[in-house]
N, C-alpha and C positions, 0 to 999 in steps of 0.2 A: 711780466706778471701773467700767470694763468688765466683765463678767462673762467666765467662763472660755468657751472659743471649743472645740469640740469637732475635732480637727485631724483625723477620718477620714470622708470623705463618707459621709453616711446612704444606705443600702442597704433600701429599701422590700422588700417583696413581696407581688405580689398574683397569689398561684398558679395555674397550668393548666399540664397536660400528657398524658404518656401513661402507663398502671402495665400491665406484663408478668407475668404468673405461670406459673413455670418450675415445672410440678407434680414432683414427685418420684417414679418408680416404686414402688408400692408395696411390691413384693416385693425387688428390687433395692436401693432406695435413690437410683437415680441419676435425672439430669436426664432429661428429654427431650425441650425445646426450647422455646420462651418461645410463651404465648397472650397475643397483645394484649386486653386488658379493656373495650376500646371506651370509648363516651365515658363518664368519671365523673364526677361533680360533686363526689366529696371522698373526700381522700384524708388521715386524721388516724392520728399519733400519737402515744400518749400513755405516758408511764412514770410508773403508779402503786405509788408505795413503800408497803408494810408497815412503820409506825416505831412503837417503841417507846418510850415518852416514860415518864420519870422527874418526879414533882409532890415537891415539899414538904410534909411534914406536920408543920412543926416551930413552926406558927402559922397565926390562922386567915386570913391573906395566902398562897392558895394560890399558888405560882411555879413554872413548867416548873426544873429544876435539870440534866437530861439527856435529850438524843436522840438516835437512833441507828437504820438501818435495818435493818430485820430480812428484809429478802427484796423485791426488785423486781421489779414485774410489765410488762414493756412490751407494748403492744397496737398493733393496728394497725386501722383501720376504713376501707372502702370501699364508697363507695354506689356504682352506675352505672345505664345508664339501655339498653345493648345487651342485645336478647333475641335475637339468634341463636343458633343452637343450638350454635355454636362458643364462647361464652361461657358457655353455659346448661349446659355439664358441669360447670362450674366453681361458679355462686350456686346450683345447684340440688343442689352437692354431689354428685356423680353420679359411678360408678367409669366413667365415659366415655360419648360417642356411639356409638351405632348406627344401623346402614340399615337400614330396611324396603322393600324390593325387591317390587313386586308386578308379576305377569305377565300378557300375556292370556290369560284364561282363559275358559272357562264353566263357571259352578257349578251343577248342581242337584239339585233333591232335598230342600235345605237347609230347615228349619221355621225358621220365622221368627216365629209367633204358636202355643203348642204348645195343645192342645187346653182345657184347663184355661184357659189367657191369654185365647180369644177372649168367653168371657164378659164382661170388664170392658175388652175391648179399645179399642171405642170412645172416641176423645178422648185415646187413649193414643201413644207412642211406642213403637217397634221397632227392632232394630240388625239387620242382616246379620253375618254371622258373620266376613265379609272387607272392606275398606276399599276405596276409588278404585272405583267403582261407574260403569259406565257408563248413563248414563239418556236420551242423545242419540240414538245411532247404533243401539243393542238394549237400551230401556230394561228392567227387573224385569217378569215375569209370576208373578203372584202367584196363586195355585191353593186354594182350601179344598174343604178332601174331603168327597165323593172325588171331585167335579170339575166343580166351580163355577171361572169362571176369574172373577176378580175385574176391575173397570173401573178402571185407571189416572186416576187424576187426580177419580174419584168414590168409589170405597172404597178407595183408597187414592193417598199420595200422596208424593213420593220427597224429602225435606225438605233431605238432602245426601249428594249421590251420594260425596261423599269421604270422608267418615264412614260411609256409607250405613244412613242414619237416616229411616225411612219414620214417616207418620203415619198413623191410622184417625180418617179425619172421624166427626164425630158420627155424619155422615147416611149411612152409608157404608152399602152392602145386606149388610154380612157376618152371617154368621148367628153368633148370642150365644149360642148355646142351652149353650157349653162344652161339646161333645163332636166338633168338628170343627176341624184342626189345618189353618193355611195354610202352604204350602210356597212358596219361590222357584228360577224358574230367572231365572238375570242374570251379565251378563258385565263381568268385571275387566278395568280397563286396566291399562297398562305405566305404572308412575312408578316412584320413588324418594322417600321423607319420613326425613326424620331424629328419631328418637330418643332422650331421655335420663330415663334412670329416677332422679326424684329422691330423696335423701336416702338413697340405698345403700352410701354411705361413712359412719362415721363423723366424717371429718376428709379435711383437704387438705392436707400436708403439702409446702412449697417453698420456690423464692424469690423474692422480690418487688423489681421495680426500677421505678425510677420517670424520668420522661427527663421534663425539664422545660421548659417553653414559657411559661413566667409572661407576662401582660399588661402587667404593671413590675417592676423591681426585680431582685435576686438569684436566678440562676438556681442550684437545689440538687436535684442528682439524689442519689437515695438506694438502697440499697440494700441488704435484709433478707433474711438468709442465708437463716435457715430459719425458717421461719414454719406453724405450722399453723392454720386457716382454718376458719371455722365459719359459718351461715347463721344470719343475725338478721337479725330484723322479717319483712313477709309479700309475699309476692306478690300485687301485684294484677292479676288476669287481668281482671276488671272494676273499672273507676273512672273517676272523672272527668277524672283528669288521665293526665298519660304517668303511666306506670309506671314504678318503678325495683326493684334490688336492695340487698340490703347484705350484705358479707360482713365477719365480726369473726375476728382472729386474735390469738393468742397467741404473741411473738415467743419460740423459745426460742435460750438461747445455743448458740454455734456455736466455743466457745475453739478446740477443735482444728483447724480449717480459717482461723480467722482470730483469732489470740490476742490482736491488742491493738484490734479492735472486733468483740466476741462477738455482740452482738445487729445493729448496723445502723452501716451508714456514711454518712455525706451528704459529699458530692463538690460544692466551688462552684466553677460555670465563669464 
């Protein structure tokens, strides 16, 4: 006897696509226009229920006799693998991007090794006070008092002008004695670097959509109202491999805007 024949073509899926997140104004409450998440490699969700289960005790054959859910938690997890800074408000959890504008300028006067420092300077690191440090065209002259001019590239050495991060070789002639402070004069280019101060928000509160390009099968865009969004697992600014992020959120409902799918909708095209 044949077996029964299943009469709806099977519908695989083997997902990829794009997820948008429409952050929320804080103070408002309102949208303000969708940030593509670049490329992810996973986009999971999951509804884990709270149940409350009733056992038998009326023999020693314990048996389930009642279940019941006592509260659903649906979740949402994204890993990706974009570190622009235009995504990096968003994993880094950050109340937003900023520009740092720097101008040409020249600075000086500036202590850059203060008197007390130059004793164990030696083998040490230094920062400038200002960033994007021009070390080409009018590199740093670097001055200890009260007016010893120090040798570029022999007591001292400009390790990154964009940071501007000097170093003190071992061999460097600066005097150790701790009672003789170096000053810098050095001039600032013109850029522009963008900014995001992590972990300033408590939460990211949005909506999340998802536009689907699957490899096979069923294509399901989906759709989560509101969602608030939290940073799990770590940054690797060093590793072996790419680096990725992950953000976890907590789907809450949405009845009043959308009563008969409170948490999330899937759409198949």
């Amino acid at each position: 006897m044949p077996g029964l024949k299943y009469p709806v073509p099977h519908k695989p899926m083997l997902g990829k696509g794009s997820i948008f997140f429409d952050r929320f104004d804080p103070v408002t409450g309102l949208p303000q226009g969708k940030i593509h998440l670049g490329n992810c490699t996973q986009f999971d969700l999951e509804d884990k229920p709270d149940k409350a289960k009733l056992f038998s005790s009326l023999n020693s054959t314990v048996t389930m006799i009642a279940s019941a859910l006592k509260k659903r938690e649906p979740t949402v997890t994204i890993k990706g693998t974009d570190f622009s800074s235009m995504v990096a408000q968003d994993w880094a959890i950050s109340n937003g991007k900023t520009t740092l504008a720097t101008t040409a300028a020249t600075l000086t006067g500036e202590t850059v090794i203060s008197a007390v420092q130059t004793a164990n300077a030696k083998g040490r690191y230094f920062q400038f006070v200002n960033m994007n440090i021009d070390n080409v065209g009018t590199p740093p002259v670097l001055t200890q008092a009260p007016s010893t001019v120090l040798v570029a590239g022999t007591d001292y050495i400009v390790e990154d002008p964009q940071l501007g991060i000097i170093y003190i070789p071992l061999t460097s002639t600066i005097d150790t004695t701790g009672t003789k402070a170096v000053t810098a004069v050095y001039h600032q280019l013109v850029g522009s670097f963008d900014q995001v101060a992590g972990s300033s928000v408590p939460f990211l509160q949005g909506h999340l959509t998802f536009d689907p390009d699957p490899v096979d099968g069923q294509k399901i865009a989906c759709d989560i109202w509101r969602v608030n969004l939290f940073a799990n697992g770590k940054i690797g600014l060093i590793a072996d491999d790419y680096g990725n992020w992950e953000l976890e959120g907590d789907i809450l409902d949405d009845t009043s805007n959308h009563p008969t799918s409170p948490f999330y909708q899937y759409t198949f095209f």
